[in-house]
N, C-alpha and C positions, 0 to 999 in steps of 0.2 A: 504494500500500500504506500500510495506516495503523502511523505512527509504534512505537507500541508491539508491532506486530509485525517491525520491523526491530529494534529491540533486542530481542528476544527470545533471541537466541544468544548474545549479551554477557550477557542478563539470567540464562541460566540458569548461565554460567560465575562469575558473580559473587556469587551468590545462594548455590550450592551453597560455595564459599569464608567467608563467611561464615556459614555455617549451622555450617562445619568449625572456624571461630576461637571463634563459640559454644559449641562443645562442648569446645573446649579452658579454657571458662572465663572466657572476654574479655567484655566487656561491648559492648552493642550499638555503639556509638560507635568500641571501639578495634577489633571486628571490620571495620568498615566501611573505617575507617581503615588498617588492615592488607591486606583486600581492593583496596583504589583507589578507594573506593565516596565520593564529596563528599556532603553532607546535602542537597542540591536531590536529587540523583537519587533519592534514600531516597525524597524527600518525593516526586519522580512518580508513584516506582512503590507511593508507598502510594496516589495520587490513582487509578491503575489498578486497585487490588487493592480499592479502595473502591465501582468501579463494577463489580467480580463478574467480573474479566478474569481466567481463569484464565493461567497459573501463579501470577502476583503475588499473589492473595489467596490461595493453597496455603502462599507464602514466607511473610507477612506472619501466618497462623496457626499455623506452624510456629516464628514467634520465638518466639510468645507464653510457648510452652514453657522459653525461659530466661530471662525478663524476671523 
């Protein structure tokens, strides 16, 4: 099984947390920060969300909204 779909059940527990610290305001860094989220993993699953793997380019369209 390829990698990014083993995280995928992490990825959507974590994603939706962050979407949630977003909306409370938090800035992208301290949401991730608050979630558990390190900045390699961001940067993965923006490398996945880059080649059209959905959910990740769903999440990664849906920050754009509080940047």
């Amino acid at each position: 099984m390829d990698f990014y779909k083993q995280e995928l059940p992490r990825f959507m527990i974590l994603s939706k947390n962050i979407l949630k610290y977003l909306k409370e305001g938090k800035t992208l860094e301290e949401a991730c920060a608050k979630a558990g989220v390190v900045q390699n993993e961001l940067n993965i699953w923006k490398l996945w969300a880059d080649k059209g793997l959905q959910p990740y380019a769903d999440f990664f369209r849906e920050i754009q909204n509080y940047r």
